[in-house]
Structures are given as structure tokens and as C-alpha cells.
NURONU-635350 format. One record per residue (C-alpha): residue number from 1; residue in three letters; chain; x, y, z. Coordinates in steps of 0.001 Angstrom, whole numbers, always signed. Layout:
# NURONU-635350
(node NUM,'ALA','A',(X,Y,Z)) ...
This chain:
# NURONU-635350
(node 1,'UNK','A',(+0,+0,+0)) (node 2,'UNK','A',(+2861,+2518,+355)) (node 3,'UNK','A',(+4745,+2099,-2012)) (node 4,'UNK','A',(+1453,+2250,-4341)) (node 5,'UNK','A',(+644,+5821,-2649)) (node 6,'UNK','A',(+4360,+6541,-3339)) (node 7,'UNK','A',(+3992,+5875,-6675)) (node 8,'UNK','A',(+657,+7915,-7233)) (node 9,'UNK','A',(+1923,+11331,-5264)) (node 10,'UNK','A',(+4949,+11103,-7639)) (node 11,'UNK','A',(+2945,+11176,-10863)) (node 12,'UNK','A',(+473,+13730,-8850)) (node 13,'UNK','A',(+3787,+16333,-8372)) (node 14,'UNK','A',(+4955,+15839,-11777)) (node 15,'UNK','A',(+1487,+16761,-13301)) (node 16,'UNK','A',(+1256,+19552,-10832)) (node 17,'UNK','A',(+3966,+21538,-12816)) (node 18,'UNK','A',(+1730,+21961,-15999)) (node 19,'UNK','A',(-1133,+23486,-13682)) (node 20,'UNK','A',(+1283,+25829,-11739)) (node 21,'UNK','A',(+2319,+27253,-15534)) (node 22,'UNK','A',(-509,+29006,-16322)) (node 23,'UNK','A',(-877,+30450,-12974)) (node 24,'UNK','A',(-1878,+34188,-12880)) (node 25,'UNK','A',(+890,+36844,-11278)) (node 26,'UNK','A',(+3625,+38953,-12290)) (node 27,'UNK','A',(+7408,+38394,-13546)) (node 28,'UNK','A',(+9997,+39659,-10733)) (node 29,'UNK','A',(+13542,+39166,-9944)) (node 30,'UNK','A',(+13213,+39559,-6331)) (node 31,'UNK','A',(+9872,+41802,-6909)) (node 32,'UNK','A',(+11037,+43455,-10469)) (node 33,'UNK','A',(+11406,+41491,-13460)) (node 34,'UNK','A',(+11272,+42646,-17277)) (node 35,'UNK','A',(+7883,+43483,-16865)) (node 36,'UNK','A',(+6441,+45537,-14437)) (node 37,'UNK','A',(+3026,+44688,-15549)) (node 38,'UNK','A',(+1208,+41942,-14478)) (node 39,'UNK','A',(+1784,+39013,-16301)) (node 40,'UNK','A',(-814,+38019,-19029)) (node 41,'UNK','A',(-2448,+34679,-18942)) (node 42,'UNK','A',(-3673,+32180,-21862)) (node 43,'UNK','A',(-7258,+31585,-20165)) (node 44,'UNK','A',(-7719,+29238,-23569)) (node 45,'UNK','A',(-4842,+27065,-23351)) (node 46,'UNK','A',(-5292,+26773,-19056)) (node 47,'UNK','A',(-9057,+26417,-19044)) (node 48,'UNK','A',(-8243,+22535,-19322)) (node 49,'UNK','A',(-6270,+20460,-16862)) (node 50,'UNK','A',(-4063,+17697,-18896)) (node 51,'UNK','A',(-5934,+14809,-19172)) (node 52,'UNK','A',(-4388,+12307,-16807)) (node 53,'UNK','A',(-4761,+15107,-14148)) (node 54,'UNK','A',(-7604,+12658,-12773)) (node 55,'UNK','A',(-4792,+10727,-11407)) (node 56,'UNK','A',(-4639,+13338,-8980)) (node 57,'UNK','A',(-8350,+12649,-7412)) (node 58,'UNK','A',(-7557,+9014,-7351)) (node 59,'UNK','A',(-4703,+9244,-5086)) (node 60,'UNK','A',(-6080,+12166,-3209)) (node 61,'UNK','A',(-9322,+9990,-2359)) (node 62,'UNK','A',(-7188,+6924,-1669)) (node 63,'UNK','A',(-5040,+9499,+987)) (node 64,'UNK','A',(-8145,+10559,+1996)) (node 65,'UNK','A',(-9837,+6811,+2658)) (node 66,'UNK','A',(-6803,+4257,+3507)) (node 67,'UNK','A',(-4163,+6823,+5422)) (node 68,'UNK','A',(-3549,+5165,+8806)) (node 69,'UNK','A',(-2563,+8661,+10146)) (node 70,'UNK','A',(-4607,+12034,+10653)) (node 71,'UNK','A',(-4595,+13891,+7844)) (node 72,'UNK','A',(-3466,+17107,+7116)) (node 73,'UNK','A',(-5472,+20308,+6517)) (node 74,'UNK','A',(-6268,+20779,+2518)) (node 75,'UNK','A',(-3964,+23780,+2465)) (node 76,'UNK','A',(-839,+21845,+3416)) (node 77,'UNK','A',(-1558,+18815,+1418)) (node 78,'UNK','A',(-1774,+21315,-1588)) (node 79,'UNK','A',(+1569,+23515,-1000)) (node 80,'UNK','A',(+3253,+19803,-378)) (node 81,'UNK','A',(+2055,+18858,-4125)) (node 82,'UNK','A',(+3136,+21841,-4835)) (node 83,'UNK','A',(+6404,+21480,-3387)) (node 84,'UNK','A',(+7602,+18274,-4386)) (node 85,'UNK','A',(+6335,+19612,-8102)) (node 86,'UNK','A',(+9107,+22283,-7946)) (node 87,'UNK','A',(+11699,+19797,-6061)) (node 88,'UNK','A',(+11249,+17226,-9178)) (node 89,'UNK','A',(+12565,+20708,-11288)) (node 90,'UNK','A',(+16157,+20386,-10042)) (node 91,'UNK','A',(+16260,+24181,-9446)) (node 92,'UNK','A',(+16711,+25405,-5393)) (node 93,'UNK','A',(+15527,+28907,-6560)) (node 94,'UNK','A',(+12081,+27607,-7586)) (node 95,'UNK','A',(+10623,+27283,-4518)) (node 96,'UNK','A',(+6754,+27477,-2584)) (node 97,'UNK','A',(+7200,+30627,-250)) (node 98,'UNK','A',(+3919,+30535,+2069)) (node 99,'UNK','A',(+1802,+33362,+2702)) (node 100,'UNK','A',(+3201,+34533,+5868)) (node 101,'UNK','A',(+6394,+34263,+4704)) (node 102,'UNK','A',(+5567,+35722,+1384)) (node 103,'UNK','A',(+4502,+38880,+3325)) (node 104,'UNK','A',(+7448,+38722,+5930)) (node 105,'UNK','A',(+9519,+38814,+2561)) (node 106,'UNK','A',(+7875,+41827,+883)) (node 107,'UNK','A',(+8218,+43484,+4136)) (node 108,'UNK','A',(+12118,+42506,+4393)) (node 109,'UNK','A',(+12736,+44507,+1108)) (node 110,'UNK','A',(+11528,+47405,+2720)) (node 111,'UNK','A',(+14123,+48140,+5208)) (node 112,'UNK','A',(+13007,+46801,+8336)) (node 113,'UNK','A',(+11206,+43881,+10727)) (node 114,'UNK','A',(+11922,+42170,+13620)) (node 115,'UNK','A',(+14282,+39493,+14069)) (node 116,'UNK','A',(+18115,+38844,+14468)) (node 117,'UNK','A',(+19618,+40777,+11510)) (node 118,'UNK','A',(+20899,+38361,+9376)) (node 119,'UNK','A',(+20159,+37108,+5525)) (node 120,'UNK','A',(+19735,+33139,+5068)) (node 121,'UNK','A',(+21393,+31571,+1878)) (node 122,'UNK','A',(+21389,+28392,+203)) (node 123,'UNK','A',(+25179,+27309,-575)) (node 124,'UNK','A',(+26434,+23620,-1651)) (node 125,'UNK','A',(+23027,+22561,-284)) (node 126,'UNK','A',(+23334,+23803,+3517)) (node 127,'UNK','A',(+21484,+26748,+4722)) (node 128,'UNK','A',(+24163,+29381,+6144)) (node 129,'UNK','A',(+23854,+32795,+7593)) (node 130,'UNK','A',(+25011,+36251,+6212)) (node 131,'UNK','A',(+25237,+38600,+9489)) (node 132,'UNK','A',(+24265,+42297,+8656)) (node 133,'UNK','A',(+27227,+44899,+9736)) (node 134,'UNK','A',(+26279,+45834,+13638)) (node 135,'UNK','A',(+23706,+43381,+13884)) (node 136,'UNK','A',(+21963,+41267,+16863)) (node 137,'UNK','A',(+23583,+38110,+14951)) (node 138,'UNK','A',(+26805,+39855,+14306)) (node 139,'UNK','A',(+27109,+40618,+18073)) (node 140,'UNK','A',(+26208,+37450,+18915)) (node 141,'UNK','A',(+29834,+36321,+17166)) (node 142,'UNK','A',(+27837,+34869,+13709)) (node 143,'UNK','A',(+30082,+34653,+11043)) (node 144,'UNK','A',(+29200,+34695,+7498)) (node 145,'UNK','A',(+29097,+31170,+6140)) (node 146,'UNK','A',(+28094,+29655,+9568)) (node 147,'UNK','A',(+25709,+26987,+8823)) (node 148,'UNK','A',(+22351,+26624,+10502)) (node 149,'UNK','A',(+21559,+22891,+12299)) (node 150,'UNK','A',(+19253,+24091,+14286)) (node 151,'UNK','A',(+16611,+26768,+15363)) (node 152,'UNK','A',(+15116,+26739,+18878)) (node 153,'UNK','A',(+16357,+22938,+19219)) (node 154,'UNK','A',(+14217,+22108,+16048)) (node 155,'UNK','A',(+16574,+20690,+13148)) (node 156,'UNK','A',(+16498,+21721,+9535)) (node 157,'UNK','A',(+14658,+19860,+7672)) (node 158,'UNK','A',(+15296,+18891,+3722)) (node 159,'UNK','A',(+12083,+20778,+2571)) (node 160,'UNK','A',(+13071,+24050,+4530)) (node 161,'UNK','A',(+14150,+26939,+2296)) (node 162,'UNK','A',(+15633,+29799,+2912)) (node 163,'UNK','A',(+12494,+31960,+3003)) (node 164,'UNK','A',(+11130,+29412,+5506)) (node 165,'UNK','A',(+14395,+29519,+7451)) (node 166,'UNK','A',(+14509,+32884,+7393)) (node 167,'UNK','A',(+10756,+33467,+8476)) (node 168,'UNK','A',(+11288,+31165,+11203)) (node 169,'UNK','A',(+14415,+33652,+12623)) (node 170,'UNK','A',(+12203,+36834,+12657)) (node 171,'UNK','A',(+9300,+37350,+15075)) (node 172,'UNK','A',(+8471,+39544,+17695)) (node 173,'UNK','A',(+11073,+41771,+19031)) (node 174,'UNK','A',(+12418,+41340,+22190)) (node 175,'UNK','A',(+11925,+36867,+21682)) (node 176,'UNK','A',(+14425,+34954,+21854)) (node 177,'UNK','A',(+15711,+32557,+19583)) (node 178,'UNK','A',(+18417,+29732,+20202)) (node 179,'UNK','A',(+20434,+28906,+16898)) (node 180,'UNK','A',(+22972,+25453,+16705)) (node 181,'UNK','A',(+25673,+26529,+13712)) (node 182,'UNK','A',(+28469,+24643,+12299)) (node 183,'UNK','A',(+31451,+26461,+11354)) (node 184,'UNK','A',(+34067,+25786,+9277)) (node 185,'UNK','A',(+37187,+24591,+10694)) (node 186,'UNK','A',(+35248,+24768,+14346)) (node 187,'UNK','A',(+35857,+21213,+16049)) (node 188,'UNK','A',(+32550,+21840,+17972)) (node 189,'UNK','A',(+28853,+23119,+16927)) (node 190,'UNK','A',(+28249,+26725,+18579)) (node 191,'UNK','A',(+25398,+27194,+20305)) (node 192,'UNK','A',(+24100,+31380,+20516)) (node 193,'UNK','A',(+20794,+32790,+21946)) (node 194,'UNK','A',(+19849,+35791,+20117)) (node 195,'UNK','A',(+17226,+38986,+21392)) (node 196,'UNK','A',(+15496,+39925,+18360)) (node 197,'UNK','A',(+15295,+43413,+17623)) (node 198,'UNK','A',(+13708,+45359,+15153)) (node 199,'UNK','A',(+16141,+45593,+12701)) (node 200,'UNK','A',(+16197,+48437,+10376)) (node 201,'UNK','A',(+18359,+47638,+7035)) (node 202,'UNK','A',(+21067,+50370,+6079)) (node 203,'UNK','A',(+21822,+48727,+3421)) (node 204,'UNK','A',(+24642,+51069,+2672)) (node 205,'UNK','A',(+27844,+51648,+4916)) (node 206,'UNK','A',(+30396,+54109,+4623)) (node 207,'UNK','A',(+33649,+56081,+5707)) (node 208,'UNK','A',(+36641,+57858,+4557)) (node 209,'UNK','A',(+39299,+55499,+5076)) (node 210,'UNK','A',(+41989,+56777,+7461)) (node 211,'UNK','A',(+45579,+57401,+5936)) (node 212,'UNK','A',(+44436,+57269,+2416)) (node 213,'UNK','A',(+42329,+59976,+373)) (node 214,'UNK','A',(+39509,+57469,-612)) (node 215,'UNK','A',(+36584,+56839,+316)) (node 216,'UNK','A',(+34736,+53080,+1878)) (node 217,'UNK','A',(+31310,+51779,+380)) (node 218,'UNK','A',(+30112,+49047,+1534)) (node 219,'UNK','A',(+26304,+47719,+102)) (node 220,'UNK','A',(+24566,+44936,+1640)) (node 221,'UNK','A',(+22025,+43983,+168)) (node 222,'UNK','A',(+19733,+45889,-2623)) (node 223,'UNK','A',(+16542,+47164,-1248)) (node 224,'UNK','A',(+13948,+49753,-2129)) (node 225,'UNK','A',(+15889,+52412,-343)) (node 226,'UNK','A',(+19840,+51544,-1934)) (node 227,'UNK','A',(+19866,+53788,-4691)) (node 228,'UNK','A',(+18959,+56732,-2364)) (node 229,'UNK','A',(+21546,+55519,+342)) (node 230,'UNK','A',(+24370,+55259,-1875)) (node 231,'UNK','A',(+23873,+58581,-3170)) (node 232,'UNK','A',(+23953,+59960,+83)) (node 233,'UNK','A',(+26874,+58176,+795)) (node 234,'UNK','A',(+28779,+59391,-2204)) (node 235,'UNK','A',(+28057,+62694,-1928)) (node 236,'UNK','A',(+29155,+62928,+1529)) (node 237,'UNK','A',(+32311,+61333,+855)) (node 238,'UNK','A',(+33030,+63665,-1884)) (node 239,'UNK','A',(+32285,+66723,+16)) (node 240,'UNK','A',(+35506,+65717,+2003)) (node 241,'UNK','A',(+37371,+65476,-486)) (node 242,'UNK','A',(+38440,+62135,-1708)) (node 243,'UNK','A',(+40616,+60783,-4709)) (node 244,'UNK','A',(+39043,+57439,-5295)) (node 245,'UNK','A',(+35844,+54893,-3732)) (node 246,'UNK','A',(+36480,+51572,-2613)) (node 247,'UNK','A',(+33393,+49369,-3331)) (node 248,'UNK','A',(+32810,+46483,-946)) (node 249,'UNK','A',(+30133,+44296,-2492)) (node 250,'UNK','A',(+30998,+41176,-351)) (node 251,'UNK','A',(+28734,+39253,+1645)) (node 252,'UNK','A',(+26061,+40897,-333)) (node 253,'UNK','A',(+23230,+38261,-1561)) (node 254,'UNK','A',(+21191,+40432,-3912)) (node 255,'UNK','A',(+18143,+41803,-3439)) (node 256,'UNK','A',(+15585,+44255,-5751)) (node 257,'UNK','A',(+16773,+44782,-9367)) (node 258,'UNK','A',(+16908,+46400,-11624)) (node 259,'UNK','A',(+17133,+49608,-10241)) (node 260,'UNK','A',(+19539,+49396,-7365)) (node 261,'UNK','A',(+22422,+47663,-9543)) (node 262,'UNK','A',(+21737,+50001,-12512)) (node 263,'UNK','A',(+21840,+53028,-10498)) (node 264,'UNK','A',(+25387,+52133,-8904)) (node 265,'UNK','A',(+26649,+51050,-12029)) (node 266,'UNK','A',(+25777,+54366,-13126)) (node 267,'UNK','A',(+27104,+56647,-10839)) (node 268,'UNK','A',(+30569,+55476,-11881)) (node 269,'UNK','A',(+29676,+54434,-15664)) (node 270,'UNK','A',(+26746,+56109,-16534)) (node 271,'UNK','A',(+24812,+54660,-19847)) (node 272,'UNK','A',(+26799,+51127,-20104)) (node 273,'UNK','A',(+25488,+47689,-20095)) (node 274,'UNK','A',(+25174,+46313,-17193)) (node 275,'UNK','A',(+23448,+42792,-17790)) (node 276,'UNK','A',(+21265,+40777,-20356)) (node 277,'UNK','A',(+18331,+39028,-19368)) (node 278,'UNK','A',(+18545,+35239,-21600)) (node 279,'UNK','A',(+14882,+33972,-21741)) (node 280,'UNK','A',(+14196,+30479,-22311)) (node 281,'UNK','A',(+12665,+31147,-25977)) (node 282,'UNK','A',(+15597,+32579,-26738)) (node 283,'UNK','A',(+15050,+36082,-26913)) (node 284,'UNK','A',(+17168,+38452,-25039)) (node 285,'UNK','A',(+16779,+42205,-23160)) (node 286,'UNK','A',(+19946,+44212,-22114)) (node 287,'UNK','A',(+19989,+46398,-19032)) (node 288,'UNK','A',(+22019,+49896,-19317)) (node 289,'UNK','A',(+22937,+51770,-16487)) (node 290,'UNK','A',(+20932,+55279,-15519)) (node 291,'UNK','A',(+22693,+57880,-15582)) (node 292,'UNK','A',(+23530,+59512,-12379)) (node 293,'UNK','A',(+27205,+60264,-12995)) (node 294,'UNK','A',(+27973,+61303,-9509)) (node 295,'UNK','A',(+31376,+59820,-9260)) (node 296,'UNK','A',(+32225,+59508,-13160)) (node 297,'UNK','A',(+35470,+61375,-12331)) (node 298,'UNK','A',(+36235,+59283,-9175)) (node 299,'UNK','A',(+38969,+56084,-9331)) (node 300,'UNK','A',(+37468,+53176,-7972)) (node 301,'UNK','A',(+38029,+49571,-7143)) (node 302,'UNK','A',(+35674,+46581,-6394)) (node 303,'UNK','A',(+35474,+43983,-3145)) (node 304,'UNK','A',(+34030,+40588,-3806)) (node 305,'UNK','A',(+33952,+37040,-2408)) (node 306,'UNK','A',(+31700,+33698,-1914)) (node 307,'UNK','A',(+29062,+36064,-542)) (node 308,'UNK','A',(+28921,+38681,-3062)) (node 309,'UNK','A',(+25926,+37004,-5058)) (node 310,'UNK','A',(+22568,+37834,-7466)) (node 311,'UNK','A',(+22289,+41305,-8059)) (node 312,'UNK','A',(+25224,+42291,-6115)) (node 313,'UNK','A',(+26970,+39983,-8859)) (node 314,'UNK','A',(+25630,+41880,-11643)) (node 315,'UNK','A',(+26868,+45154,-10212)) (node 316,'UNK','A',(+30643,+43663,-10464)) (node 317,'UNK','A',(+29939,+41942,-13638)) (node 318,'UNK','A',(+29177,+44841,-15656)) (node 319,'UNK','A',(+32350,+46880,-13565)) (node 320,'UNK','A',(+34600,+43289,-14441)) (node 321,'UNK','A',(+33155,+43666,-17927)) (node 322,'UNK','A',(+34192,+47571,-18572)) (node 323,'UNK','A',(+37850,+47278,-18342)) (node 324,'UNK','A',(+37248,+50240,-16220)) (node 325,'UNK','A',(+38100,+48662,-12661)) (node 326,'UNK','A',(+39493,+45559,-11037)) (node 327,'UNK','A',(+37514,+43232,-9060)) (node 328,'UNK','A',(+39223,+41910,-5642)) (node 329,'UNK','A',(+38940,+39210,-3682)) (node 330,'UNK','A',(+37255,+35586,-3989)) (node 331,'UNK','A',(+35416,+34239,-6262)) (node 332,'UNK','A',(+31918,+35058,-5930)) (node 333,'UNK','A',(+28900,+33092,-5655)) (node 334,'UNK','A',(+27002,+32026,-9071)) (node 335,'UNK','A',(+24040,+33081,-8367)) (node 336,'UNK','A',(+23053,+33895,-11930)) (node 337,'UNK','A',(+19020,+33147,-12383)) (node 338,'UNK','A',(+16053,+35311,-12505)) (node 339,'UNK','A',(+13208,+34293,-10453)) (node 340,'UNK','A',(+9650,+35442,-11169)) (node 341,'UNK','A',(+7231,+35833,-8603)) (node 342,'UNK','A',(+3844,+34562,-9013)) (node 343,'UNK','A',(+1021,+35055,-6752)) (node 344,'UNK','A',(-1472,+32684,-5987)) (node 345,'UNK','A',(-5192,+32710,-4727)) (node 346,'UNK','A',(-3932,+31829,-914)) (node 347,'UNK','A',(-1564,+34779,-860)) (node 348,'UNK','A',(+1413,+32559,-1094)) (node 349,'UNK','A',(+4238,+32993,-3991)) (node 350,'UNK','A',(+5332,+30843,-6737)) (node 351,'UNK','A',(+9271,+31813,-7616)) (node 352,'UNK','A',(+10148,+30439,-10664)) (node 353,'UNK','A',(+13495,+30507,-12758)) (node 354,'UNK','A',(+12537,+32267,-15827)) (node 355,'UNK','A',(+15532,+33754,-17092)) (node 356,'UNK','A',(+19307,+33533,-16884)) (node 357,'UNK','A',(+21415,+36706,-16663)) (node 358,'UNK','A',(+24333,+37033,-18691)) (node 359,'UNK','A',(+27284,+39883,-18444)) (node 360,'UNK','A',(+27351,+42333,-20993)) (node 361,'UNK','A',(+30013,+40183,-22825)) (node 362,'UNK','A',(+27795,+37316,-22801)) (node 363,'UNK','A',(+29464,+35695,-19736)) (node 364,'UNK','A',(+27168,+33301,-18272)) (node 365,'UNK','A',(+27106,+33971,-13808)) (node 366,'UNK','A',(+24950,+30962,-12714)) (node 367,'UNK','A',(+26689,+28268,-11295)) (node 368,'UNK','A',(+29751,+29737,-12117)) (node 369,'UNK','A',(+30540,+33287,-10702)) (node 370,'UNK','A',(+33097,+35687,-11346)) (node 371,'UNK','A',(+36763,+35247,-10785)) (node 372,'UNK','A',(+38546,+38860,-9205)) (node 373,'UNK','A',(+41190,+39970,-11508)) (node 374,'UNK','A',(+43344,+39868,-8386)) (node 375,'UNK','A',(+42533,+36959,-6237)) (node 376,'UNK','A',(+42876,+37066,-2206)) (node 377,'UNK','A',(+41885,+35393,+569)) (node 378,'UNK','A',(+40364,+36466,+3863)) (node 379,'UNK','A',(+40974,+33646,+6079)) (node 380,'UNK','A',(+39071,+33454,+9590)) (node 381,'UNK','A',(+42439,+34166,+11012)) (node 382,'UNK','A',(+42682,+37324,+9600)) (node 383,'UNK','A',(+39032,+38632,+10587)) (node 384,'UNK','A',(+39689,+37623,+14097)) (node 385,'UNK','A',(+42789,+39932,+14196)) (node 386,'UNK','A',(+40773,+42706,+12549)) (node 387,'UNK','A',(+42878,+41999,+9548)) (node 388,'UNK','A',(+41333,+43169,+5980)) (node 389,'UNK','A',(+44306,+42320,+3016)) (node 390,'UNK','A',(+41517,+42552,+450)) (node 391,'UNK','A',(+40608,+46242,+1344)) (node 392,'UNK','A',(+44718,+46608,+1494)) (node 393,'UNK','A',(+44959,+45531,-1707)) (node 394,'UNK','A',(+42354,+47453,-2987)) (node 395,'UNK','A',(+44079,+50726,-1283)) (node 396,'UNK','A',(+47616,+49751,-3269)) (node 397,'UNK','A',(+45361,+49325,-6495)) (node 398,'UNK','A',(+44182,+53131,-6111)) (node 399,'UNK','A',(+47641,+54188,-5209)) (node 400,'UNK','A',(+49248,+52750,-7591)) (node 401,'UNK','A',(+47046,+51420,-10936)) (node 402,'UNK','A',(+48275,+47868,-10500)) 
């Protein structure tokens, strides 16, 4: 008997997929995509289901009669369909994000919620945090990279994603939450309890950098508010006079594009292409950068390593790609795919891999990365010290042109 019902909810998630196509919503990487406009949907082609999608009904009545256990309410029986539909896809970035943590993640791109201040990314198949700068986690001594085992005693689980993972983290400020991380090269898993705060996202960070006439950027993450920071940022740091910006995209997993990425791009290179889009019929639409301009007469140099990912990579793909700049550091994290969003009746989201992004010279990011034209480490030895060779080396660049 279960390895019939096995059989039957395998054929059930496969046919799921064709359903899930024609569902109504709108394209978005991250909440943008080509189209700002809703999506537009073939009611003639989706007004019938495939015609073994009866299959479905037989198992679900079978479930329904023969199940030895209680079970679940509609909803989750549905969104578990629905997951194991997008699992059989091979693709971690098409995932089932729930309606609560569909709004939590809406809310996130904002600029601010409660929780422990820290991004959750899916690397090599392990869930791992990326602490924000002055952040509950980072206080708490969370490096970026530490893998999550568990939350609040509960272990991951293989269905979890990091919207689940991350919903889970946030709640009400002032709670408590116990994490369980693994760390590289750590003998030992480290155990932290964390206050959540309301954490309020300055997603840009900056200084001028003391002995040298340049100034420090450092972006986080690409929310609705970036373009605005930055500008602030660069403006301030020109005011006082400096010779030359040192970018620091690392650690940074993305976030809202287009607009962030194309206005950086274009305060330094206004007009240039930043990245192409690569749909799946083949056609293809090329992103330029606006044209701000504010520090078109500045040197500058770019930060990067296993964090720097999404649209933070197609900010240093399209500097890479100029011949304008250097990129320094580690490789960074081949995150390379455009994920529409797609709302459904219930209020949760459907992201979907719909397009590939490419750098303007038709280098392909996803699964692959970008290699720094100077490559060097930042071992946990050196961050302990307070030891930064990457932003030394980007300092010598700026001095020097090599």
C-alpha cells in the first residue's frame, strides 16, 4: 500500500507543474522582473487540466480513505504537491514561499522587521547565515558562512528553504531565539541565543578610510531604499574630499533589481550595459545603467567574495566587464538566475526561474561566478585579528594602478 501511494503522489507532483504554468501573477527578480506589468495569462490554453490530471483525485481519495494517520489540513496537502512539483525541477531557486512568509519577505525589502539581523542563503546545499554589519547576529559572534543545524532545538529539515528559514528567525522583538551553527574549521557546533530586535536595514555603509584619500562603500544587500543611500553616501564622501571609492560588495546576496544595480553602475559608468536578461525562448533584453554620474570622475576599485551574489553579482559583472576597474577578492557566488514571482489565490508565492542573466560580454554567472582579476583570501584568522588584506589591496590598487 505505500509504495502504491508513493507511486501515485509522484505522478500527482509531476502533473502539478503543468497546472502551476498558467498560474496568474507577475514576472519579478526579487519583486522586479522585465515586466512591471502583471503578467498576461492564456485563459484558452489553461481552461483545461491535462488529461491524466484525474490521477490526482484518485490518489487524493485513496489518501483521503486508507491513510492510517490524521490527515493534514487541505492547504498543506496542496503547497506539499506543490512542493515536491518544484523539487522534481532540479532548481533550489524555484521554490513554494507561504503566505506569511511571502509577506514577511515583501516586508524585508523594505528596510526593516523584527528578528536577528541576518540574511539566510542556500550554498552547496546547507542553509548558512550572512550577518548584517552591527547586527543582533553579528554581536552574537555569527560569522558569514556559519551553517544553521538548528533553530530553537528544532533541526532543519530537507524541505526548509531559505524563506522558511529565514521566516522562522524573525518574530516579535524582544523573543528569543536559540540557533545550533556549524562552522568551518570549528571542532565543535556553537550554540548562541539571540534577542530579536527590530532591525532596520542600512543597506549602505560608509567612511573615509583613514591614511588614504579614498573613500569606503560598503552595500549589503539591494533594497527599495539603496539607490537613495548610496547617493547619500557618495556625496558625503566627496564633500571631504576624496581621490578614489572603494566598493565592498561582499557578503552581499542580492536583493531588488533592476534599479539598485543600474543606479550604482551608473554613478561610476553612466549609460553602459550592465546585464542581459537570456529567456528560455531565446530572446534576449539588455539592461544599461541610468545615468547619475555622480562619481564619473572618481577612481574606484571593487570587493568581492563567496558572498557577493545575485544582483550584487551583476553590479561587479558589468564593472569586471568595462575594463574600467578591477575586481578583488574571492570568487563570488554564481548566483546567476532570474526568479519570477507569481502570486497565488492563498496569498502565497510561486518563484520560478525564468531567465538567466548574462554579463554584458555574454558571460554566463549561474553556477559559475566571477573570478577577481586579483585573487585574495580572507581567512578566519585574519578577521579575528581585525585583519582586511583585500581592502589593502584594494588601497595599493588606487595608489598605484596595478
Amino acid at each position: 500500500m505505500a509504495g502504491f501511494l508513493k507511486a501515485v503522489v509522484l505522478i500527482i507532483l509531476s502533473l502539478f507543474v503543468a497546472i502551476l504554468a498558467f498560474a496568474a501573477g507577475f514576472g519579478a527578480n526579487v519583486y522586479y522582473s522585465r515586466n512591471t506589468a502583471p503578467v498576461t495569462v492564456n485563459t484558452a490554453s489553461s481552461a483545461q487540466p491535462p488529461e491524466k490530471f484525474g490521477l490526482m483525485w484518485e490518489a487524493w481519495r485513496i489518501l483521503k480513505d486508507e491513510f492510517y494517520y490524521d490527515i493534514p489540513a487541505q492547504t498543506a496537502m496542496v503547497h506539499g504537491m506543490i512542493r515536491g512539483s518544484l523539487a522534481s525541477l532540479g532548481d533550489p531557486y524555484s521554490v513554494l514561499v507561504e503566505p506569511a512568509p511571502a509577506q514577511q519577505e515583501a516586508t524585508n525589502l523594505q528596510g526593516n522587521y523584527g528578528g536577528i539581523g541576518a540574511k539566510v542563503d542556500l550554498r552547496k546545499g546547507v542553509m548558512v547565515l550572512l550577518p548584517f554589519p552591527d547586527s543582533p547576529a553579528s554581536k552574537a559572534g555569527i560569522l558569514a558562512g556559519d551553517e544553521i543545524i538548528k533553530i530553537d532545538d528544532t533541526e532543519l529539515k530537507p524541505e526548509d528553504t531559505p524563506d522558511s528559514v529565514q521566516n522562522k528567525l524573525q518574530g516579535e522583538v524582544g523573543s528569543k531565539v536559540k540557533l545550533t551553527l556549524k562552522r568551518i574549521g570549528a571542532p565543535d557546533d556553537i550554540v548562541v541565543e539571540i534577542t530579536r530586535q527590530e532591525i532596520n536595514i542600512p543597506t549602505v555603509q560608509y567612511r573615509k578610510l583613514d591614511n588614504a584619500p579614498y573613500g569606503y562603500i560598503q552595500v549589503t544587500l539591494e533594497s527599495a531604499d539603496t539607490s537613495k543611500e548610496f547617493e547619500r553616501a557618495l556625496n558625503e564622501l566627496k564633500a571631504s574630499g576624496v581621490q578614489g571609492i572603494v566598493l565592498d560588495l561582499r557578503n552581499n546576496p542580492g536583493g531588488l533589481f533592476p534599479n539598485p544595480a543600474l543606479d550604482i553602475v551608473g554613478q561610476f559608468l553612466p549609460g553602459v550595459p550592465v546585464v542581459t536578461e537570456k529567456y528560455r525562448d531565446g530572446t534576449q533584453k539588455t539592461y544599461n545603467a541610468n545615468s547619475a554620474s555622480g562619481a564619473r570622475d572618481l577612481k574606484f576599485v571593487v570587493l568581492v567574495n563567496g558572498g557577493t551574489a545575485s544582483a550584487a553579482e551583476i553590479i561587479a559583472g558589468a564593472f569586471l566587464d568595462s575594463g574600467k576597474t578591477v575586481l578583488i577578492g574571492e570568487k563570488t557566488f554564481g548566483k546567476g538566475s532570474v526568479q519570477g514571482l507569481y502570486p497565488l489565490s492563498d496569498k502565497s508565492v510561486l518563484h520560478i526561474t525564468t531567465a538567466k542573466w548574462l554579463t554584458p560580454s555574454g558571460t554566463e554567472i549561474d553556477g559559475v561566478g566571477l573570478k577577481p582579476n586579483i585573487q585574495i583570501p580572507l581567512t578566519p584568522e585574519d578577521a579575528a585579528k581585525g585583519l582586511d588584506p583585500q581592502l589593502d589591496r584594494a588601497i595599493q590598487y588606487l595608489n598605484t594602478g596595478n
